[in-house]
N, CA, C and O atoms as CSV, one atom per row, in Angstrom:
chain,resi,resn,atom,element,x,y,z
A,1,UNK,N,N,79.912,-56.613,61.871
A,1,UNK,CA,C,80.150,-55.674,62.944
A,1,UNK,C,C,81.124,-56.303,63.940
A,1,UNK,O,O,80.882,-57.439,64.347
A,2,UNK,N,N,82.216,-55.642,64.365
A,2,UNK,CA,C,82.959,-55.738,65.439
A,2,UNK,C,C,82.716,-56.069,66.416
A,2,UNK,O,O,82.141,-55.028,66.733
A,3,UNK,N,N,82.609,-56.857,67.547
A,3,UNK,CA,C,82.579,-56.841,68.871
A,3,UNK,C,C,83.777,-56.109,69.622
A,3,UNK,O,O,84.833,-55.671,69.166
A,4,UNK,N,N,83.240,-56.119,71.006
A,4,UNK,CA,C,84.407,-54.770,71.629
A,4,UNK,C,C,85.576,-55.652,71.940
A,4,UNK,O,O,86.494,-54.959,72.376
A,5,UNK,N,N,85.923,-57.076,71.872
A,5,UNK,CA,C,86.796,-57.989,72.071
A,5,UNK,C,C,87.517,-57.756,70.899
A,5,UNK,O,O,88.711,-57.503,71.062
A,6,UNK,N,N,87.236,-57.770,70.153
A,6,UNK,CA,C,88.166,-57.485,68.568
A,6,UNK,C,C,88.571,-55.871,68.383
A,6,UNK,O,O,89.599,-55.525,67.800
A,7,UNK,N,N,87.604,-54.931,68.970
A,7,UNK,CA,C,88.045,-53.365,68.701
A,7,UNK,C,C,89.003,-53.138,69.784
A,7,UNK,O,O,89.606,-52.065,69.758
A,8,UNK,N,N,89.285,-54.087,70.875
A,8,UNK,CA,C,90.390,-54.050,72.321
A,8,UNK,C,C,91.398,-54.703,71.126
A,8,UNK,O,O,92.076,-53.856,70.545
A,9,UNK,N,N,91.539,-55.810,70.781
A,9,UNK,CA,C,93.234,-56.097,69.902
A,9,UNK,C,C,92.998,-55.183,69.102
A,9,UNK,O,O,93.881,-54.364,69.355
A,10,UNK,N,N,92.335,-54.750,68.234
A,10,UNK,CA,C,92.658,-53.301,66.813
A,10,UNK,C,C,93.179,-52.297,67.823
A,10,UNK,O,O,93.834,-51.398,67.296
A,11,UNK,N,N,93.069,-52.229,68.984
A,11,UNK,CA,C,93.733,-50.598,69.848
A,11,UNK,C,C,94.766,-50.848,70.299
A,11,UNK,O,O,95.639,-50.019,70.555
A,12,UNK,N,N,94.849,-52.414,70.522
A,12,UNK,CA,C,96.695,-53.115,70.653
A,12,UNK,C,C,97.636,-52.881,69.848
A,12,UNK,O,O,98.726,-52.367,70.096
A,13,UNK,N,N,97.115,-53.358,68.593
A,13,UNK,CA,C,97.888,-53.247,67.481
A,13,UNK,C,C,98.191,-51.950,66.993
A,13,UNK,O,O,99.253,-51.860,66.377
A,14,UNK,N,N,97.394,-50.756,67.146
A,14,UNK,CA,C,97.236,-49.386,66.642
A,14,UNK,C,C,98.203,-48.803,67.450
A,14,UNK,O,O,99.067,-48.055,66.992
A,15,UNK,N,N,98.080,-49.199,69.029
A,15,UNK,CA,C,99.010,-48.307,69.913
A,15,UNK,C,C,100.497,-48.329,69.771
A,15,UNK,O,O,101.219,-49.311,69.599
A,16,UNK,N,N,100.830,-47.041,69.876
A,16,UNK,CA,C,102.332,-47.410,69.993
A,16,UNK,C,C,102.872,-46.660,71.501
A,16,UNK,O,O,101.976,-46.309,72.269
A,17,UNK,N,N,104.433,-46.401,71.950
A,17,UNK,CA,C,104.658,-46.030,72.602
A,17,UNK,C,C,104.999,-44.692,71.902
A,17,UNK,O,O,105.482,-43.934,72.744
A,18,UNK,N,N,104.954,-44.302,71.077
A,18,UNK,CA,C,105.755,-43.319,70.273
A,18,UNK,C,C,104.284,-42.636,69.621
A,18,UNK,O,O,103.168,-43.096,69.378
A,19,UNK,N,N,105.003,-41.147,69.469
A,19,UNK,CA,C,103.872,-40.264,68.685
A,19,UNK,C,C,103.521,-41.161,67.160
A,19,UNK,O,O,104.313,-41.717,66.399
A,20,UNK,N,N,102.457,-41.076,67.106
A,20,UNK,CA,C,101.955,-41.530,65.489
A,20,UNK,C,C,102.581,-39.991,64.527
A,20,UNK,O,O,102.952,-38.931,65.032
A,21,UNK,N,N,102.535,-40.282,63.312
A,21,UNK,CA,C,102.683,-39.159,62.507
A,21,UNK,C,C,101.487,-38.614,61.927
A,21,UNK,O,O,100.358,-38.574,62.415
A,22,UNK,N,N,101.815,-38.282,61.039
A,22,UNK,CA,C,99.986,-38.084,60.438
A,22,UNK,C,C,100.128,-38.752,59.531
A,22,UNK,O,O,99.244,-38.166,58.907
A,23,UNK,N,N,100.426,-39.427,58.904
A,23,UNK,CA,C,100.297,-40.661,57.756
A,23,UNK,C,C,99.758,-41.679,58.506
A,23,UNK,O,O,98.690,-42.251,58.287
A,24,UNK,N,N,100.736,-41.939,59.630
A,24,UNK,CA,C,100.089,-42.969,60.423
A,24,UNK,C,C,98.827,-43.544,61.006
A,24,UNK,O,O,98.309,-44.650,61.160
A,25,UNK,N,N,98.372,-41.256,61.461
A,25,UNK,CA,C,97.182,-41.618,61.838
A,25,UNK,C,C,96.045,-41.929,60.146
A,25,UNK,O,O,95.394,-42.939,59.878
A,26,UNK,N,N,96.114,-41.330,59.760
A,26,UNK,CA,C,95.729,-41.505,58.157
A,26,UNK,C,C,95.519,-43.219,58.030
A,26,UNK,O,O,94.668,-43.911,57.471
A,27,UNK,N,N,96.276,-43.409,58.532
A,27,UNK,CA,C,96.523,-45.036,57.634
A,27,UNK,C,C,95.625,-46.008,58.968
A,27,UNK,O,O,95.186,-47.158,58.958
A,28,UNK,N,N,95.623,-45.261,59.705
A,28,UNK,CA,C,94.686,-46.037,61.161
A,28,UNK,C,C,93.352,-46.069,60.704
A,28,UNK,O,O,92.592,-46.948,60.298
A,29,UNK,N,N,93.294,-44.880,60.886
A,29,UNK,CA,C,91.768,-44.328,60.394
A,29,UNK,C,C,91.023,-44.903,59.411
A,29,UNK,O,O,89.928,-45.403,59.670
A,30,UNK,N,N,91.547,-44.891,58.162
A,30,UNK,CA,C,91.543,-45.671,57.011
A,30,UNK,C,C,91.035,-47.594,57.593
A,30,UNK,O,O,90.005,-48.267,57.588
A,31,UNK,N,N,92.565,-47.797,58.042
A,31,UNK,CA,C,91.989,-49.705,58.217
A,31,UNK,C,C,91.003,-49.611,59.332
A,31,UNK,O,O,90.244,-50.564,59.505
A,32,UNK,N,N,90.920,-48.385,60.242
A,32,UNK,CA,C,90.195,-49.197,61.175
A,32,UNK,C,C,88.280,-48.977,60.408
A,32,UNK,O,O,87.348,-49.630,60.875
A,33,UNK,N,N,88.104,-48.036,59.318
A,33,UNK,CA,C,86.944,-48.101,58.559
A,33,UNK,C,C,86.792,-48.888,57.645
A,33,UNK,O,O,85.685,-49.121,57.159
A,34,UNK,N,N,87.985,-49.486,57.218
A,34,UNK,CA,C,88.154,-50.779,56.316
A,34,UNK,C,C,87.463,-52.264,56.771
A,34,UNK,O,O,86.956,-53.188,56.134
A,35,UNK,N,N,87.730,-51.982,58.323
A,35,UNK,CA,C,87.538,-53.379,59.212
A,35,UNK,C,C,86.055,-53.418,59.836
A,35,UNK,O,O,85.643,-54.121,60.759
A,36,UNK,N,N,85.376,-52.464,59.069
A,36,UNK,CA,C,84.028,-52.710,59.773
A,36,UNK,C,C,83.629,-51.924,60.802
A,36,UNK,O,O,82.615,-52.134,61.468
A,37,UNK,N,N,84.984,-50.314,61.083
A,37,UNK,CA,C,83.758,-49.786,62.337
A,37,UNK,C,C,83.429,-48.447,61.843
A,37,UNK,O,O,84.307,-47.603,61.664
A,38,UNK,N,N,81.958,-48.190,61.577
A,38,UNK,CA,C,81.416,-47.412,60.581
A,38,UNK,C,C,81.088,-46.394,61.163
A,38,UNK,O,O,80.871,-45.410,60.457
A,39,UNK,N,N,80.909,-46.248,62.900
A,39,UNK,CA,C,80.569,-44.689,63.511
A,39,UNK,C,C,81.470,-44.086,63.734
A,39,UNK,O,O,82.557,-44.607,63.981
A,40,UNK,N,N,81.279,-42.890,63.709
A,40,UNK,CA,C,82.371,-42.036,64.075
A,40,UNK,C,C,83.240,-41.786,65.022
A,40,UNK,O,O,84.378,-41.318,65.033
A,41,UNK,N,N,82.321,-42.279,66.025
A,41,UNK,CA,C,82.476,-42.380,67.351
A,41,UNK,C,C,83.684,-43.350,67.529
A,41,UNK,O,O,84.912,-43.313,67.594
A,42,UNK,N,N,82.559,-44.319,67.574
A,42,UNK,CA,C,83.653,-45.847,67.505
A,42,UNK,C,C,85.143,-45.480,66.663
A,42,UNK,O,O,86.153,-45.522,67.366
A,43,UNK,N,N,85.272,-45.218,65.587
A,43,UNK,CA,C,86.465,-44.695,65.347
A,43,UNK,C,C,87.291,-43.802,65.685
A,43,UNK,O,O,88.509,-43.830,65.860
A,44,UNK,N,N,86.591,-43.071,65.758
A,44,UNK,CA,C,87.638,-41.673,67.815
A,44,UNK,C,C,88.603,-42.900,68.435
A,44,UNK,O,O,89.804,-43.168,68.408
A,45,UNK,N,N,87.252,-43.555,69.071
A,45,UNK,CA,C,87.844,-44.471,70.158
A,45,UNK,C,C,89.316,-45.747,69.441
A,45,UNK,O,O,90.435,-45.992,69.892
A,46,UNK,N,N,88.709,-46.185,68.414
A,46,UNK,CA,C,88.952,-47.302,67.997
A,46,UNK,C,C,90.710,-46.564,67.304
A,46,UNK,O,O,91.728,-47.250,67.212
A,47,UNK,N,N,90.618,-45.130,66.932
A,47,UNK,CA,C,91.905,-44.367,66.526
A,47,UNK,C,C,92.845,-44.097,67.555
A,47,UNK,O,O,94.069,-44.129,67.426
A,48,UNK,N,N,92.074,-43.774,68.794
A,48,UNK,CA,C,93.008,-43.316,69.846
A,48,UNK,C,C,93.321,-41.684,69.529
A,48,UNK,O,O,94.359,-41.073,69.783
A,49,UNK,N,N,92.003,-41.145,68.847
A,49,UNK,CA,C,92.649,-39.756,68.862
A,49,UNK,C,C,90.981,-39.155,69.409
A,49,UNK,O,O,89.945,-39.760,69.685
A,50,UNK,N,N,91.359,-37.656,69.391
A,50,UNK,CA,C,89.905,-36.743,69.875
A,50,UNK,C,C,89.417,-36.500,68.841
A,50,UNK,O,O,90.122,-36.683,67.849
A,51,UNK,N,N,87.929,-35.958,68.646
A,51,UNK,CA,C,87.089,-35.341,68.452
A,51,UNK,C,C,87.524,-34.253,67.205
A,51,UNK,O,O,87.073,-34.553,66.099
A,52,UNK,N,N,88.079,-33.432,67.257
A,52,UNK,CA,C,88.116,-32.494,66.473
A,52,UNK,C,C,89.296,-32.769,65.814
A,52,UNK,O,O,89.494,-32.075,64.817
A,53,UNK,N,N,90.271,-33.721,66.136
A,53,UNK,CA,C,91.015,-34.026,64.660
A,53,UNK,C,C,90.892,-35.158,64.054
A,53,UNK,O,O,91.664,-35.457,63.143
A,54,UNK,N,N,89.663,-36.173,64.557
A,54,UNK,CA,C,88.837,-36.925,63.643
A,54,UNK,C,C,88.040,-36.507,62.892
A,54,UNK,O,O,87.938,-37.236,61.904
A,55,UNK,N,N,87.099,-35.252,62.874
A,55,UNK,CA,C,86.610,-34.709,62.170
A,55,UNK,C,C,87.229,-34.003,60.651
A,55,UNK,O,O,86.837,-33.839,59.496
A,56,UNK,N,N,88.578,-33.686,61.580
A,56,UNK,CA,C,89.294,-32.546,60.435
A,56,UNK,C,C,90.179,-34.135,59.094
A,56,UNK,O,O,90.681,-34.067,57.972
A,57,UNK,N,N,89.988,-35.043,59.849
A,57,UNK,CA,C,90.878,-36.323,58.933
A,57,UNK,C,C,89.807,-36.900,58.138
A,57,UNK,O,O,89.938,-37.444,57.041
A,58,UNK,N,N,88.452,-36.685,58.973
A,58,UNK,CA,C,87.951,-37.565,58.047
A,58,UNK,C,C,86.869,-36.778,57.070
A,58,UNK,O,O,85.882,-37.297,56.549
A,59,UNK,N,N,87.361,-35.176,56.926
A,59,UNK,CA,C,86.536,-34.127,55.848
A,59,UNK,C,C,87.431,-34.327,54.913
A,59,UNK,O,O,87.014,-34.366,53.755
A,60,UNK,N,N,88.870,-34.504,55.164
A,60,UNK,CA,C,89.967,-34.605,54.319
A,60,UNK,C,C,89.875,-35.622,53.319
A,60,UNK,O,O,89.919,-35.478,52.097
A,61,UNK,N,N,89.701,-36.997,54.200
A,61,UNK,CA,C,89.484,-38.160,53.470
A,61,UNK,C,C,88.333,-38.068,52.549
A,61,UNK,O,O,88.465,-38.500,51.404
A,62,UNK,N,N,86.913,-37.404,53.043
A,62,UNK,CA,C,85.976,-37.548,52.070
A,62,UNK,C,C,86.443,-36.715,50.827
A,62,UNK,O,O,86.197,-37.081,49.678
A,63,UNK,N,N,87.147,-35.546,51.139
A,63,UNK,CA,C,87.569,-34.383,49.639
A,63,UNK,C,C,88.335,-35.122,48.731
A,63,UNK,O,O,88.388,-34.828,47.537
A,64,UNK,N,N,89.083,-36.302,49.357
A,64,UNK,CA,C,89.785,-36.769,48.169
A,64,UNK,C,C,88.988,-38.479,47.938
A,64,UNK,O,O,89.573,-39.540,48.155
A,65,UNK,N,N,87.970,-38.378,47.595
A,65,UNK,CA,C,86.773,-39.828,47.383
A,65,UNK,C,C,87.340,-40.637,48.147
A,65,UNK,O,O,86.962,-41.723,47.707
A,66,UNK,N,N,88.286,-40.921,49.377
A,66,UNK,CA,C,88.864,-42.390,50.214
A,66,UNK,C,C,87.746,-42.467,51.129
A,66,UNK,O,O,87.466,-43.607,51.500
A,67,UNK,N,N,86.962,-41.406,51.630
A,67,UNK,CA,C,85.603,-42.486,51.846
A,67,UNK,C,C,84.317,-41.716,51.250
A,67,UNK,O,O,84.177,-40.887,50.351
A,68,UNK,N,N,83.118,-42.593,52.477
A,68,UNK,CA,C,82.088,-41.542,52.155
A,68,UNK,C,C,81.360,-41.692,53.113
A,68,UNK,O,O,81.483,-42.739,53.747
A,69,UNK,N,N,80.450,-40.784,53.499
A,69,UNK,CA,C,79.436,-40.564,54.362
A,69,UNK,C,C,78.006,-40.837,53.661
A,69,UNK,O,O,77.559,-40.457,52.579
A,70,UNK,N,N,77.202,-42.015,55.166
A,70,UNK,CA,C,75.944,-42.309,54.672
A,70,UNK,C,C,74.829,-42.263,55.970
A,70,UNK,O,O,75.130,-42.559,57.127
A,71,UNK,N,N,73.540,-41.846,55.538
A,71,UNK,CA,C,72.868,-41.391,56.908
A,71,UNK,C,C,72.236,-42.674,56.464
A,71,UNK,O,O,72.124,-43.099,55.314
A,72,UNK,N,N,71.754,-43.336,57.851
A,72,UNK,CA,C,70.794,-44.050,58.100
A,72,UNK,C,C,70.295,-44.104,59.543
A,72,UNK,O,O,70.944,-44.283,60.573
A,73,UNK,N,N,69.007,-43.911,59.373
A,73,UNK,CA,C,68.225,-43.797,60.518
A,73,UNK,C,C,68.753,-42.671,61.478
A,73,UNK,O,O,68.886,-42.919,62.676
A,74,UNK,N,N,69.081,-41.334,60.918
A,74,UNK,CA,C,69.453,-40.290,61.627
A,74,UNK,C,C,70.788,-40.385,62.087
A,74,UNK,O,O,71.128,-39.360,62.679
A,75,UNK,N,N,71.702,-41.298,62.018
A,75,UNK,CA,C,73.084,-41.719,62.349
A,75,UNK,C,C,74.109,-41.466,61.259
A,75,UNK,O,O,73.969,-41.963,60.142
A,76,UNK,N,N,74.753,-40.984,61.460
A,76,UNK,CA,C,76.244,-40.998,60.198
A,76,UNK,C,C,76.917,-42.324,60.254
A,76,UNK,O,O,77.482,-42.750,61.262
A,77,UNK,N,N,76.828,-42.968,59.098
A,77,UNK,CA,C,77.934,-44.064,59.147
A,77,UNK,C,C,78.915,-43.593,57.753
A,77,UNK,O,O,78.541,-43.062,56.707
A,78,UNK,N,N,80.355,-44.027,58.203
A,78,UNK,CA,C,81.503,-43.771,57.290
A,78,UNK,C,C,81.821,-44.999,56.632
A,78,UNK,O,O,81.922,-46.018,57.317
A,79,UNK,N,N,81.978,-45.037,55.497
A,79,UNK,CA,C,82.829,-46.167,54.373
A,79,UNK,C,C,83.884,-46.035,53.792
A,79,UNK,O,O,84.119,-44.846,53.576
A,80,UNK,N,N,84.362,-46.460,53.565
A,80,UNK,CA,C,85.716,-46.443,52.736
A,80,UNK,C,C,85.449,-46.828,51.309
A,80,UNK,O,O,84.973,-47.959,51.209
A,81,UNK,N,N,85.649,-46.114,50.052
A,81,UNK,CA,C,85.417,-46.089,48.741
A,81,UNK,C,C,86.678,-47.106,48.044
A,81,UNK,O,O,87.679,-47.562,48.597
A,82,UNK,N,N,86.316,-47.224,46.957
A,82,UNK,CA,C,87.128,-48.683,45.899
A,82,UNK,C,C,88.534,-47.401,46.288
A,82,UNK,O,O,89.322,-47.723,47.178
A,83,UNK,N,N,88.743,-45.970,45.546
A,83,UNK,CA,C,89.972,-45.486,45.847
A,83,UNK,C,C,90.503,-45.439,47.021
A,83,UNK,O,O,91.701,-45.212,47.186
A,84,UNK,N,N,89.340,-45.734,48.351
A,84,UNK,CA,C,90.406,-45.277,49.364
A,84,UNK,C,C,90.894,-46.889,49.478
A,84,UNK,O,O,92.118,-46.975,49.377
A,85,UNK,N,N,90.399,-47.836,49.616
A,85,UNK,CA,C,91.412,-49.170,49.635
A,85,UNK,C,C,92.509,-49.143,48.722
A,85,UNK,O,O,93.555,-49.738,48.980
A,86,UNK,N,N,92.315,-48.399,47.521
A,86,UNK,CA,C,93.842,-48.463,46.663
A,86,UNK,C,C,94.845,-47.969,47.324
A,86,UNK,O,O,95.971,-48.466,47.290
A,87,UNK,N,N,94.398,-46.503,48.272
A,87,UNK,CA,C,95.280,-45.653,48.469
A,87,UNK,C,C,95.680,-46.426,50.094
A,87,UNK,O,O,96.768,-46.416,50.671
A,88,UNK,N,N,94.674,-46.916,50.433
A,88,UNK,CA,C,95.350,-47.177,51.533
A,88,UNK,C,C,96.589,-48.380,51.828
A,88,UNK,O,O,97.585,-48.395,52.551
A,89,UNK,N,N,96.058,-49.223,51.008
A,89,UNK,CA,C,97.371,-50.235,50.356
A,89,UNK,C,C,98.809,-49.608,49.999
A,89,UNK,O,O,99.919,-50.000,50.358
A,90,UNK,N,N,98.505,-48.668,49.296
A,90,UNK,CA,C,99.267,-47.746,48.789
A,90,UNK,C,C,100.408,-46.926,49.933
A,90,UNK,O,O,101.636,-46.847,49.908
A,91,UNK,N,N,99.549,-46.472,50.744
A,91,UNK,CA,C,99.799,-45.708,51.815
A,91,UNK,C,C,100.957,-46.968,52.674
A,91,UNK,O,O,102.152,-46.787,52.906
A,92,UNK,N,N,100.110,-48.243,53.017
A,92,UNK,CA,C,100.957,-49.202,53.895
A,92,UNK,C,C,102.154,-49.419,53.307
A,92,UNK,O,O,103.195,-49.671,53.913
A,93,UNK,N,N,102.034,-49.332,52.223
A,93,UNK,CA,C,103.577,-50.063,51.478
A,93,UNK,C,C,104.467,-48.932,51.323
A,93,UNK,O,O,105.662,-49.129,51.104
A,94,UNK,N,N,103.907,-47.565,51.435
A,94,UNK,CA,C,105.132,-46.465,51.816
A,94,UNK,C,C,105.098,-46.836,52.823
A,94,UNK,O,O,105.665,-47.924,52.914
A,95,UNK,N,N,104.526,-46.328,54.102
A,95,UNK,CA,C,104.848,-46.493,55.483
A,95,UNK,C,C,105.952,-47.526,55.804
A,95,UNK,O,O,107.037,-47.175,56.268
A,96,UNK,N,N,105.559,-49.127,55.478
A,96,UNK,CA,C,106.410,-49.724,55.201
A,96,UNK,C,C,108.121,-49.801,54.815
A,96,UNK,O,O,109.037,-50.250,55.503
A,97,UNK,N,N,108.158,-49.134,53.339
A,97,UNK,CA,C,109.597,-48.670,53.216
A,97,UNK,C,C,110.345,-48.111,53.712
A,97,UNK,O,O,111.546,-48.365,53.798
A,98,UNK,N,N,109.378,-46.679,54.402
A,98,UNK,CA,C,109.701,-45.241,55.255
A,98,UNK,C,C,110.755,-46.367,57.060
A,98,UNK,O,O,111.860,-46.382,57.603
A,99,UNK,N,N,109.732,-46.875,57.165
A,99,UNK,CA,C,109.907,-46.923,58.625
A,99,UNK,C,C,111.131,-47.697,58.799
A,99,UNK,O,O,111.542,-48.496,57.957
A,100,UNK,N,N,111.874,-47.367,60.243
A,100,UNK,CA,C,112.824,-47.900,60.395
A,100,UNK,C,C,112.687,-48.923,61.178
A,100,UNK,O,O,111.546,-49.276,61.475
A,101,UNK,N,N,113.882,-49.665,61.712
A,101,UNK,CA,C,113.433,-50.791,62.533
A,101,UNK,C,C,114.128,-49.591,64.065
A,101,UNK,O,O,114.707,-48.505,64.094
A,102,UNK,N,N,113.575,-50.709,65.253
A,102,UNK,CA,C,114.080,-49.591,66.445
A,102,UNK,C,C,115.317,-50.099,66.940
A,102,UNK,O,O,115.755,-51.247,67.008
A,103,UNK,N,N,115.820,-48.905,67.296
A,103,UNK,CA,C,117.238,-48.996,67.578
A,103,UNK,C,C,117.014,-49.731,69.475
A,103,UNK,O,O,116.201,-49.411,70.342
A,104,UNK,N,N,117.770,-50.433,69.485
A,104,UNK,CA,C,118.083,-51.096,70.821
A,104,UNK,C,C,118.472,-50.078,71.571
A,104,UNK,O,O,119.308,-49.380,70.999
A,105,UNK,N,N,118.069,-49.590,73.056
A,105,UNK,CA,C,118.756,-48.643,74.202
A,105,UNK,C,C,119.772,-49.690,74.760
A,105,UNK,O,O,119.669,-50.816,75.247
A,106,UNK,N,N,121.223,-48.481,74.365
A,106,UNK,CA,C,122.054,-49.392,75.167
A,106,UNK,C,C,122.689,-48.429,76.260
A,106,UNK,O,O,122.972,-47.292,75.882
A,107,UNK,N,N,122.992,-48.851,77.853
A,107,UNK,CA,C,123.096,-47.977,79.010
A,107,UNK,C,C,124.278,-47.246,78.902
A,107,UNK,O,O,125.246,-47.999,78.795
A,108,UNK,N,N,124.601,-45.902,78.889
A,108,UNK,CA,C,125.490,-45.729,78.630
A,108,UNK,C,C,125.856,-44.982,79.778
A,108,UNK,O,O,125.189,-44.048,80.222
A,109,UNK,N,N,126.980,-45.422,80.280
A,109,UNK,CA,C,127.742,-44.521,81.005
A,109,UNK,C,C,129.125,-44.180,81.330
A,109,UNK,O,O,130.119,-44.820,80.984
A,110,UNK,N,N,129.080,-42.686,82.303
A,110,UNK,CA,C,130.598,-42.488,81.793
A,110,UNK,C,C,131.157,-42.390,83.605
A,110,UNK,O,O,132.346,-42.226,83.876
């Protein structure tokens, strides 16, 4: 289990200044259930997104087996399945290719 010292750098690293895409968020969602944070909740937070399009990402994810849902003790906890680590590997190494590097602002004036 995570401490909130380690889920503060995972929201460092996750944040950007720039809109995420939806692969992106996909691919958040994914490592940040990869890394051990299994409530739902905690992953809202730990994604940086709301409520109702964590829900709608992560019905998605269960329809295609990348995770799964498990009750214990009246609580939902989420996992990530053997396919969703393939896919999510998968997923980084597009993202990877896709992305560009950032262009430098240079001042322009006339």
């Amino acid at each position: 289990m995570q401490g909130l010292g380690e889920m503060e750098v995972d929201l460092q690293i996750l944040s950007s200044s720039k809109r995420r895409s939806k692969l992106e968020i996909y691919i958040d969602v994914l490592r940040i259930i990869e890394r051990g944070i299994h409530k739902p909740t905690r992953i809202m937070f730990a994604a940086n997104i709301s409520w109702k399009p964590l829900t709608e990402i992560l019905a998605n994810l269960e329809r295609q087996g990348l995770i799964e849902r498990k009750t214990a003790e009246n609580r939902t906890l989420i996992f990530i399945t053997e396919k969703g680590k393939r896919i999510l590997r998968t997923l980084e190494t597009i993202s990877a290719e896709l992305t560009f590097p950032k262009k430098s602002r240079r001042n322009i004036s006339n």
